[in-house]
C-alpha positions as a printed NumPy array, in Angstrom:
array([[ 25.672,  17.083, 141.764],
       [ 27.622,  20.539, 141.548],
       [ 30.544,  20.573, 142.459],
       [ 32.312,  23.214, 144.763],
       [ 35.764,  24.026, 143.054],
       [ 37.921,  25.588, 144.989],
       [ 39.613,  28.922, 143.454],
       [ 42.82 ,  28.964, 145.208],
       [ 44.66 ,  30.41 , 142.502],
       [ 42.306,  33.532, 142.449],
       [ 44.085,  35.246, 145.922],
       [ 43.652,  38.555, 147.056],
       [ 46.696,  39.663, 145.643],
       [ 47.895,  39.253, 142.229],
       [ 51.274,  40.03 , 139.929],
       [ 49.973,  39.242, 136.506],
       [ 52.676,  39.795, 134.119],
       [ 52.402,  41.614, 130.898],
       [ 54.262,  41.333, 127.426],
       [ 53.316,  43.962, 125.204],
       [ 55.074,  43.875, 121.634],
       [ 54.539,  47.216, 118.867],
       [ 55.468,  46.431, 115.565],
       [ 55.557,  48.511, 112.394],
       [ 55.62 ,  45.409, 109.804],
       [ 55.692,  47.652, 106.528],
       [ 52.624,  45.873, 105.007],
       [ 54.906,  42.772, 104.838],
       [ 53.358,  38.943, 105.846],
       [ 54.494,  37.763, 109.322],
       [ 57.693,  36.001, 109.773],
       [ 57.914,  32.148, 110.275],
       [ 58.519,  32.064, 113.709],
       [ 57.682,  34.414, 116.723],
       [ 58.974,  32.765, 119.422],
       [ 61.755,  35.44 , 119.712],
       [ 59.169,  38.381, 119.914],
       [ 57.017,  36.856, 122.578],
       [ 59.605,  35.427, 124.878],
       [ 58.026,  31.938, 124.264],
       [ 60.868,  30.423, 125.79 ],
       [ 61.401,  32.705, 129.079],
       [ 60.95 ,  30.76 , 132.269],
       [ 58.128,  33.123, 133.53 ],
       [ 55.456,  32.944, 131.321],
       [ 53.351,  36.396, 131.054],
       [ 49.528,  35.935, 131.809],
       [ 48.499,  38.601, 129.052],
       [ 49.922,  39.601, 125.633],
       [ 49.425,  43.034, 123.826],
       [ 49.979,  43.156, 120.541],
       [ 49.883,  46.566, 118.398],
       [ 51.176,  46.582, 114.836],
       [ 51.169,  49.106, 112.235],
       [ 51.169,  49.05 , 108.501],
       [ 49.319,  45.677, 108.166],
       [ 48.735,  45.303, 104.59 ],
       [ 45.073,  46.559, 104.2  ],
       [ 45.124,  46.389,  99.766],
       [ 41.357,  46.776,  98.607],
       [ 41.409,  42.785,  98.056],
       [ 43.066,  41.749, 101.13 ],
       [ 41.517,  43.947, 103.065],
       [ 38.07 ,  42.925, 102.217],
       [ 39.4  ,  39.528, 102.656],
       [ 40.6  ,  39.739, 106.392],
       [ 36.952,  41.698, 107.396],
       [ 35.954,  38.004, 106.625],
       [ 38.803,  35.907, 107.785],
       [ 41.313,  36.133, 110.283],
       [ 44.453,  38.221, 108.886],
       [ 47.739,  36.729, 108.377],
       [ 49.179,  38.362, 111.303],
       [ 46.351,  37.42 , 113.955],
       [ 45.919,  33.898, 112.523],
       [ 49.562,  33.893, 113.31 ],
       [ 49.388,  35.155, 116.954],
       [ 46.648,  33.528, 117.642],
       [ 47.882,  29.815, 116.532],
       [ 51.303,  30.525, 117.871],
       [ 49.641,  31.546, 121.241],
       [ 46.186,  28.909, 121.561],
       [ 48.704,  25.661, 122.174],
       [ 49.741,  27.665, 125.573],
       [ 46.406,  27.986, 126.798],
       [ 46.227,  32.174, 125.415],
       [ 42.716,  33.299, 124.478],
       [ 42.331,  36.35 , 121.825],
       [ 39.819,  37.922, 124.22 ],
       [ 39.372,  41.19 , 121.714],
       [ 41.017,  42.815, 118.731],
       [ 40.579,  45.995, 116.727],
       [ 41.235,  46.326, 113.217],
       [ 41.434,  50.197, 111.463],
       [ 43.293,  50.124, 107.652],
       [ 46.895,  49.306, 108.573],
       [ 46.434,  49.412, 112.641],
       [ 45.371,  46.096, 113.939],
       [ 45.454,  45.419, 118.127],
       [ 45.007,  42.385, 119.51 ],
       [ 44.84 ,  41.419, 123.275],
       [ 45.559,  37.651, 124.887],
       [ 45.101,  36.679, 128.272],
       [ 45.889,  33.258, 130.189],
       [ 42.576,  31.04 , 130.042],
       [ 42.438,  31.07 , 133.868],
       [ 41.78 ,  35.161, 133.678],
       [ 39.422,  35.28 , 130.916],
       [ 36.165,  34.87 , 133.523],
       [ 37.921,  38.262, 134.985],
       [ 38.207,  40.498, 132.196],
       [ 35.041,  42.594, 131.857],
       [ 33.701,  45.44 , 130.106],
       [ 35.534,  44.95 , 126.782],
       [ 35.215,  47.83 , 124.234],
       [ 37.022,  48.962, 121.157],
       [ 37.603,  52.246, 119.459],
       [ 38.949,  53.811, 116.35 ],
       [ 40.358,  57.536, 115.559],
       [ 41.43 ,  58.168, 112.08 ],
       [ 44.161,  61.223, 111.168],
       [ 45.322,  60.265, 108.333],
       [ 44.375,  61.787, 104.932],
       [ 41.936,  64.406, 106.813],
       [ 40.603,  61.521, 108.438],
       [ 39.242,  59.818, 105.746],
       [ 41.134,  56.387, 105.031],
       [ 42.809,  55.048, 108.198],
       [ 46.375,  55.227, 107.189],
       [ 46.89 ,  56.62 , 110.251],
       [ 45.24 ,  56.874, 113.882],
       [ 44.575,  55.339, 116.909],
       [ 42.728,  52.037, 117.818],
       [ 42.118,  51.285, 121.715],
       [ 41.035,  48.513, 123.611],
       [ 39.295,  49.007, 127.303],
       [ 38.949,  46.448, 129.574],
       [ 38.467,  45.617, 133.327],
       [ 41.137,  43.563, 134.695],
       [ 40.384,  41.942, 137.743],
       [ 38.031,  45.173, 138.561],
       [ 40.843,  47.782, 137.36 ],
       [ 39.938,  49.778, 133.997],
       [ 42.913,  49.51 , 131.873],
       [ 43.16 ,  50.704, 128.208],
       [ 45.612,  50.115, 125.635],
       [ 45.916,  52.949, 122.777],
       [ 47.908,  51.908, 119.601],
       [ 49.154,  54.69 , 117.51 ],
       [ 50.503,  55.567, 114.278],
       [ 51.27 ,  59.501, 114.689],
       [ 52.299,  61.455, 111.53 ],
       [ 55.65 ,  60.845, 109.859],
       [ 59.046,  63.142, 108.924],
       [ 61.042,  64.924, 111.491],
       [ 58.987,  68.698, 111.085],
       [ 55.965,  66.973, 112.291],
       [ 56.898,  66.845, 116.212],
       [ 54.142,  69.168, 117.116],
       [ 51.575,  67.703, 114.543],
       [ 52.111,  64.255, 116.298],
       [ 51.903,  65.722, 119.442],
       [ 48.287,  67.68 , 118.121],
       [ 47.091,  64.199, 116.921],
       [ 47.641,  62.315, 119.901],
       [ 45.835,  64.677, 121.679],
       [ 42.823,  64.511, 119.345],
       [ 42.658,  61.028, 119.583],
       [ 42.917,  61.084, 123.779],
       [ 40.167,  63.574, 123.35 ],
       [ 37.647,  61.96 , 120.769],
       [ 37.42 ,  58.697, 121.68 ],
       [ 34.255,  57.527, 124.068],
       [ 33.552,  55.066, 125.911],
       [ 30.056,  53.411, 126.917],
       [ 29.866,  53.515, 130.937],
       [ 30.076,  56.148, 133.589],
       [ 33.297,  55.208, 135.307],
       [ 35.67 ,  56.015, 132.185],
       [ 34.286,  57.258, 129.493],
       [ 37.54 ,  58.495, 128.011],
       [ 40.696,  57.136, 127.76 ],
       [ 42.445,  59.167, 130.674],
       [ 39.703,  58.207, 132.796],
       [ 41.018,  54.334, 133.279],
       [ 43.233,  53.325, 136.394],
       [ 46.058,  52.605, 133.76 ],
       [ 46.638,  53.57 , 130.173],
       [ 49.072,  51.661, 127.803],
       [ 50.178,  54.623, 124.732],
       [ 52.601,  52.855, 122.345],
       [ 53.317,  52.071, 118.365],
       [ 54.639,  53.877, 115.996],
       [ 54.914,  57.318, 117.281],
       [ 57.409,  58.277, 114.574],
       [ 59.286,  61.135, 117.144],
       [ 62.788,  61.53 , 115.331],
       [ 66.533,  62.523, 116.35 ],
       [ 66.865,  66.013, 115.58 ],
       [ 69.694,  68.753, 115.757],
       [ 72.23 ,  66.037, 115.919],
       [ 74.229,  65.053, 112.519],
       [ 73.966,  61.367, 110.763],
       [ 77.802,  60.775, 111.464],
       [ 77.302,  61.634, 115.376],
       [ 74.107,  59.849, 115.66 ],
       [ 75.411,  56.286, 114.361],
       [ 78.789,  56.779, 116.148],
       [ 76.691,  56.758, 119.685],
       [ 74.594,  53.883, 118.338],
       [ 77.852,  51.869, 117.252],
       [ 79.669,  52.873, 120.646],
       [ 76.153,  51.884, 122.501],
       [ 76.18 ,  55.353, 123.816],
       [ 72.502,  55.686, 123.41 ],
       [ 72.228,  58.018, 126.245],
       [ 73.922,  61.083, 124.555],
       [ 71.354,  61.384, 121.696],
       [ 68.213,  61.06 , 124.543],
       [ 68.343,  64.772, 125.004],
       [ 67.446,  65.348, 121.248],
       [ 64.413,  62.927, 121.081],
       [ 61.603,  64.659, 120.117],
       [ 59.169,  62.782, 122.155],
       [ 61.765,  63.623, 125.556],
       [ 61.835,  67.132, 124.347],
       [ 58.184,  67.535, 123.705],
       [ 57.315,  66.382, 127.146],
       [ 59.097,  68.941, 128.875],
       [ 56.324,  71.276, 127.718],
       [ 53.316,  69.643, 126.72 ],
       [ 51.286,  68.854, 129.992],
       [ 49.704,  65.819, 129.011],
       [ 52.713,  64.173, 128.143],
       [ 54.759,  64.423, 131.136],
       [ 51.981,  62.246, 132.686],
       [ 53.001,  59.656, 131.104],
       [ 55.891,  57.208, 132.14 ],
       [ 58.937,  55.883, 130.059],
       [ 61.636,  53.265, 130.319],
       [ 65.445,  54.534, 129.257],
       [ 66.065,  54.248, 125.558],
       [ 68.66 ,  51.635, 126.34 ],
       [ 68.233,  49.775, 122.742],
       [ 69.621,  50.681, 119.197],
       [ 66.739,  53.088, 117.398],
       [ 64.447,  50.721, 115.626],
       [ 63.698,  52.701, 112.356],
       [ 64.693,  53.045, 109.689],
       [ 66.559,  49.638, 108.296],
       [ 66.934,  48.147, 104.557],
       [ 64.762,  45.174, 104.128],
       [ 66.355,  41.523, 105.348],
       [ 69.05 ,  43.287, 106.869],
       [ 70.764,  44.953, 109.943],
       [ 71.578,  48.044, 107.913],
       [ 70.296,  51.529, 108.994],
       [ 69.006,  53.358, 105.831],
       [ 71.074,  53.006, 102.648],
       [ 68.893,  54.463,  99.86 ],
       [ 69.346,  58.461,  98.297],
       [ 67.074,  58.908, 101.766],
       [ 69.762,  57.856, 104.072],
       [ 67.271,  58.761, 106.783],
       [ 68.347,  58.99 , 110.19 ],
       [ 67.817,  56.057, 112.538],
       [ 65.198,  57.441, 115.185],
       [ 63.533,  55.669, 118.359],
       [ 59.75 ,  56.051, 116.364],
       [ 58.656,  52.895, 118.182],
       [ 57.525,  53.389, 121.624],
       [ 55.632,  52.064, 124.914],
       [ 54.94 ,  54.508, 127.185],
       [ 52.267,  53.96 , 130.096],
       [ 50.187,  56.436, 132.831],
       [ 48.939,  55.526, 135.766],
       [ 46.044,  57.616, 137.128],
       [ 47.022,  60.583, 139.559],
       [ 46.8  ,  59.67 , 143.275],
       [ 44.458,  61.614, 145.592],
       [ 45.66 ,  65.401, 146.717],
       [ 46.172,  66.046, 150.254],
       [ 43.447,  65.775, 152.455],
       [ 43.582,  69.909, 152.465],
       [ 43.418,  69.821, 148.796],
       [ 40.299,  67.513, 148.659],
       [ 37.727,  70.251, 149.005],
       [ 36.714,  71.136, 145.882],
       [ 36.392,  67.375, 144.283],
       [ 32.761,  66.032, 143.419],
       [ 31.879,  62.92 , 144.796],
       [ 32.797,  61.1  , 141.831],
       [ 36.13 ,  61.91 , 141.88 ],
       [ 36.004,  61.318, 145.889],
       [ 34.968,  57.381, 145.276],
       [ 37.084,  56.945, 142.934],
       [ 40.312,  58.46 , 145.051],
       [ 38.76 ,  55.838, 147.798],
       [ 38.733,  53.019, 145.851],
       [ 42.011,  53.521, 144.671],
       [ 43.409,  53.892, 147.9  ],
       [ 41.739,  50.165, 148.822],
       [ 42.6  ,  48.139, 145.552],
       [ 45.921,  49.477, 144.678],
       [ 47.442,  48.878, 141.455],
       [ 51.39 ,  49.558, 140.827],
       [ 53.548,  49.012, 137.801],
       [ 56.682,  47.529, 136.738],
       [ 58.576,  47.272, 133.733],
       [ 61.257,  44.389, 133.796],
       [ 62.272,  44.563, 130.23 ],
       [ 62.267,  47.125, 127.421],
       [ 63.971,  46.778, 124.326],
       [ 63.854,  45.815, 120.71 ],
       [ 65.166,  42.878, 118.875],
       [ 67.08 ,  43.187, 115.814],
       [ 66.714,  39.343, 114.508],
       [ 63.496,  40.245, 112.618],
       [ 64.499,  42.189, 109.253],
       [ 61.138,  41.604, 107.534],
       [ 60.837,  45.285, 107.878],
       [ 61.99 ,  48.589, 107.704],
       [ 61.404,  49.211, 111.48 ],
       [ 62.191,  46.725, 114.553],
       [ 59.522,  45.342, 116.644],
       [ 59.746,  46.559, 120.204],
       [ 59.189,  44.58 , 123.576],
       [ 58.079,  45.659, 127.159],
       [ 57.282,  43.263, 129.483],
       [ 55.358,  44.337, 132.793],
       [ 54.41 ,  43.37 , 136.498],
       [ 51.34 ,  44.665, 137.642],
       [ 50.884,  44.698, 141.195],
       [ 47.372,  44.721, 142.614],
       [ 44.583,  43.77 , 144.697],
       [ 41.829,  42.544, 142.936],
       [ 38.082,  43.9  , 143.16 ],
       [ 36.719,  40.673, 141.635],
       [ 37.62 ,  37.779, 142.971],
       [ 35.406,  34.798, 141.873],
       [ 33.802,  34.295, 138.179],
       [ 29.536,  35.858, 138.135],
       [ 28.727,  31.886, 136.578],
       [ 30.217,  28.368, 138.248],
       [ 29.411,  25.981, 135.227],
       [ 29.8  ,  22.368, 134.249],
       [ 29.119,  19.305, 131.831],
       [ 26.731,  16.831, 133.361],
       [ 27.646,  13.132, 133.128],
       [ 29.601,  11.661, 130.034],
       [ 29.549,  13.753, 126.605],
       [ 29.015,  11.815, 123.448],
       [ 27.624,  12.816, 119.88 ],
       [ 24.838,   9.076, 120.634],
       [ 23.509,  10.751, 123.787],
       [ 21.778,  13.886, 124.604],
       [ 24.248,  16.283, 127.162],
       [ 23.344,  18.51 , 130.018],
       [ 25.468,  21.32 , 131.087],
       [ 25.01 ,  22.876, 134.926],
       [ 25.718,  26.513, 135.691],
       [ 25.482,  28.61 , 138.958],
       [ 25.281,  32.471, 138.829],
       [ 27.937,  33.156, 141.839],
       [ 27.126,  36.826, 141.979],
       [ 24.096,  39.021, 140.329],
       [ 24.85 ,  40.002, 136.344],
       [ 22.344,  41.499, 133.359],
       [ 21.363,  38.201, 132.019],
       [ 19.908,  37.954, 128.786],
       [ 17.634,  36.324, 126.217],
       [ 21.045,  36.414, 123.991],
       [ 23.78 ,  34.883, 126.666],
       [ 24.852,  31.296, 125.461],
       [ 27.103,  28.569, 126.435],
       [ 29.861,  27.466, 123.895],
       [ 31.341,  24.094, 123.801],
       [ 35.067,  24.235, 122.729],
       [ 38.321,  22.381, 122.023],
       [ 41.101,  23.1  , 124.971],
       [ 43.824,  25.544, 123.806],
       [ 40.558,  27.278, 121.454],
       [ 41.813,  30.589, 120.109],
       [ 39.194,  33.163, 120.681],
       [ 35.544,  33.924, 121.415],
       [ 34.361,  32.627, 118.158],
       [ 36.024,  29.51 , 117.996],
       [ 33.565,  27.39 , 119.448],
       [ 32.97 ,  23.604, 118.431],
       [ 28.869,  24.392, 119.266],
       [ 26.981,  26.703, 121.006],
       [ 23.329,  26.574, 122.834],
       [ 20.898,  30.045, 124.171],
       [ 20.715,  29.684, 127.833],
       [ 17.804,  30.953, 127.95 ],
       [ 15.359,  28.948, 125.116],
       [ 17.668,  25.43 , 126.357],
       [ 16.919,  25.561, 130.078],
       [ 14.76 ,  22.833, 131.126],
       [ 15.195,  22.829, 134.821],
       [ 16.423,  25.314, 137.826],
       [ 16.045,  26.321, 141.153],
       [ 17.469,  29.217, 143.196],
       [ 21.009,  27.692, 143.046],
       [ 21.745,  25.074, 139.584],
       [ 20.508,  25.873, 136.527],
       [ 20.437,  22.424, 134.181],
       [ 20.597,  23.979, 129.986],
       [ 20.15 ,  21.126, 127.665],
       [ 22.31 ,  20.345, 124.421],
       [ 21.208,  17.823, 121.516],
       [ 23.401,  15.066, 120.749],
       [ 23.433,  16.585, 117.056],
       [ 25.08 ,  19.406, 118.403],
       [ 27.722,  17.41 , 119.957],
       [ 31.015,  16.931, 117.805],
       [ 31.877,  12.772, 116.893],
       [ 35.457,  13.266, 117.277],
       [ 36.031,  13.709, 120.918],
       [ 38.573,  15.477, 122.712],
       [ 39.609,  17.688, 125.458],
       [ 36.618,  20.609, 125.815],
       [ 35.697,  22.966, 128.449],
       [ 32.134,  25.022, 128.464],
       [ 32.292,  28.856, 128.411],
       [ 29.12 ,  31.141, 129.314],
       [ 29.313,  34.491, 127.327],
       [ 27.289,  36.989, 128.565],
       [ 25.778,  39.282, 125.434],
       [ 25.358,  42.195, 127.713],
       [ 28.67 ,  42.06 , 129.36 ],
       [ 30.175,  41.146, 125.997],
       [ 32.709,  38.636, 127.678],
       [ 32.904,  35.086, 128.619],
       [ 31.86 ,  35.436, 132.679],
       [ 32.396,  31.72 , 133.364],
       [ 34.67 ,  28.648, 132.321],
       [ 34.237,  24.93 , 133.351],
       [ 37.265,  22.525, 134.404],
       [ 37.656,  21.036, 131.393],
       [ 36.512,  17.28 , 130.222],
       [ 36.253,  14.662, 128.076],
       [ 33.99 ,  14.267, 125.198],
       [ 34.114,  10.612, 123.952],
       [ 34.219,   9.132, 120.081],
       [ 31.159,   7.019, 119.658],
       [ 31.162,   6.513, 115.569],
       [ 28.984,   3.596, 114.163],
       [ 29.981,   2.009, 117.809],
       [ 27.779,   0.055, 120.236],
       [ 28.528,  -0.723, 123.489],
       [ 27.984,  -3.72 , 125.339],
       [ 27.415,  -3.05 , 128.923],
       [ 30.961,  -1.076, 128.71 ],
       [ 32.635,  -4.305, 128.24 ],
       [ 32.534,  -5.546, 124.519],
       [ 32.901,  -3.158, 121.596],
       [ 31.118,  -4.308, 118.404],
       [ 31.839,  -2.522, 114.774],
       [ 29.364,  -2.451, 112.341],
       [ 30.36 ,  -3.937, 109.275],
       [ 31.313,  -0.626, 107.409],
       [ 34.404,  -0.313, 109.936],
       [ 37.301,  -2.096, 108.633],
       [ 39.829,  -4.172, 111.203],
       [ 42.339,  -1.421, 111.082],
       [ 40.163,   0.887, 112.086],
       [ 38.891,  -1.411, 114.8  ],
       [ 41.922,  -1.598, 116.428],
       [ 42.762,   1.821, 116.36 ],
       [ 39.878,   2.706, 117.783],
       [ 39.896,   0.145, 120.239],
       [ 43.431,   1.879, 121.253],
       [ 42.097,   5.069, 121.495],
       [ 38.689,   4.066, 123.479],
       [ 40.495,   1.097, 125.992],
       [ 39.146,  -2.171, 126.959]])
């Protein structure tokens, strides 16, 4: 039988919160401990984790080596973060720019329509070392991106940085008719290392306001403040006050702003900024919009989606680098468009690598199936996509349906001996997401063991009496 779960946590209304960290990390490896940097510790735990960092070391050797493996800084993340029930649900790697985005288990059903981009600037383009790399996603129904940047470097550049943003809003495309560029999406995230500097004002003036915690008396000379007086497409976007020390430039393993010959002024280069999308014109002013633009103004209007940012600051306890990372943490206010998972799924009867298993799945709501969708078996507090335990093809597995349950077999070879905690994701290869999630369940440990009628447990000779025991500990009476 299929059971009817109730999704009461899935209401109408929703706060998710949001911690988004950008780091410059100066091609160093990742400190010991994070727990600092995420907030691991903060009563209110956020439901979704951004993570931008620049300057990942991307050597020829390593390079090639993290194409293949996890990098040091995701593996980090993502076994820091897979304990407390985060999933990696995408990431995007380009040279020295790597983004990676974690959501809450319990939302991952809801996050649709996941797709990456790269824009190179650097070096005429040609090697990465600086850019933009985005991730687009639908949250609940709402298109949201997230655009990392590294923007040219040394305090002439202001204009150049401002010229390569723009390129990179500009360039990068999107598969889909609702927002096929980046300004197109009901929210846009714009944040790294911008690398906008201090200028006009004098070293000596500069670190007396940062000493004295004055920070609001060198605002008025940040290039990024003064470049969005003029440039258009800037002032859309939305800024917290600059009420932390400027986060570049430091000596390594230390608290020290710039010591060298350089002695380069500390600057705020490391930013979050955000954009919401423009609300509708008066009704009088509605005339000339296509009816595009008209459904989209309407459907804004009945699934609203506001912003707020709690926190926004940097912390100064990680000297690994030459720059500090930098925290915002968000509330996003909204109704939500999708409200129940497209697939209701669920392991039949008891899971064991002696016996063959049987998953059941429901589609809740019509999706582009395919010949290439699967169901993945994996541990509880699994860290992405790909880190499944087993897999089976929906389609070539299925050995019963009818209108409502669908029964998809899986061989007991494919079932793991050491048992565990597990939960069954769908992944839809169309969609490019995971569309459904089981309650999770028990697989059982069934090594060289035979069971009585349930009641007696009988080892084989191989099994020693330690091990006897133990297991008998583990498996019960």
């Amino acid at each position: 039988m299929l059971y009817h779960w109730c999704y009461t946590h899935f209401s109408f209304f929703h706060a998710p919160r949001l911690h988004m960290v950008t780091w410059n990390v100066a091609t160093v490896d990742p400190p010991d401990d994070v727990s600092l940097l995420l907030h691991l510790n903060s009563p209110k735990s956020p439901d979704l984790y951004v993570i931008g960092l620049q300057e990942v070391y991307s050597g020829p050797l390593r390079f090639l080596s993290d194409t293949v493996f996890d990098d040091p800084w995701s593996h980090m993340f993502m076994s820091t973060l897979a304990p407390r029930k985060y999933v990696k649900v995408s990431s995007i790697r380009m040279q020295g720019l790597l983004l990676l985005f974690f959501s809450k288990m319990e939302h991952v059903p809801f996050i649709r329509d996941i797709q990456a981009q790269y824009t190179r600037t650097g070096i005429f383009g040609y090697w990465g070392n600086k850019g933009g790399v985005s991730i687009r996603l639908s949250f609940y129904g709402h298109l949201l991106c997230f655009l990392n940047c590294h923007l040219a470097a040394h305090m002439k550049y202001a204009t150049e940085r401002v010229d390569e943003f723009e390129y990179i809003m500009d360039t990068q495309i999107f598969d889909g008719k609702k927002a096929p560029r980046i300004a197109d999406h009901r929210l846009v995230f714009w944040f790294g290392d911008l690398n906008f500097r201090i200028q006009d004002h004098g070293m000596h003036f500069v670190r007396s306001c940062i000493n004295n915690q004055t920070y609001n008396l060198l605002w008025s000379k940040d290039q990024l403040t003064m470049m969005k007086k003029k440039e258009q497409r800037l002032q859309e976007f939305e800024e917290g006050p600059l009420d932390f020390q400027p986060t570049y430039k430091f000596d390594l393993n230390s608290d020290t702003y710039d010591s060298s010959g350089k002695k380069r002024k500390p600057a705020w280069t490391d930013r979050i900024l955000w954009r919401l999308r423009p609300k509708a014109p008066p009704p009088d002013e509605q005339d000339g919009l296509d009816a595009k633009k008209v459904r989209q103004l309407e459907e804004d209007e009945e699934y609203p989606l506001k912003i707020r940012q709690d926190l926004y600051t940097s912390n100064m306890e990680y000297c690994v680098s030459d720059h500090k990372p930098v925290m915002g943490v968000f509330t996003l206010e909204l109704r939500k468009m999708n409200r129940t998972p497209l697939v209701r799924l669920q392991a039949e009867g008891d899971w064991s690598a002696d016996i063959d298993a049987m998953v059941l799945y429901s589609p809740l709501q019509p999706f582009p199936s395919s010949t290439w969708d699967w169901i993945g078996l994996y541990k509880v507090g699994f860290t992405s996509v790909s880190d499944y335990i087993t897999y089976t093809w929906v389609k070539d597995d299925e050995v019963a349906f009818n209108e409502e349950i669908i029964q998809v077999y899986v061989g007991k070879e494919e079932i793991p001996v050491r048992g565990g905690e597990c939960v069954l994701c769908y992944y839809s290869n169309t969609l490019q997401c995971i569309i459904g999630i089981s309650e999770p369940f028990k697989t059982f440990i069934f090594p060289f063991i035979i069971f009585n009628n349930l009641k007696r447990i009988e080892m084989v000779r191989h099994v020693n009496r330690h091990q006897c025991d133990l297991l008998v500990s583990l498996l019960g009476p």
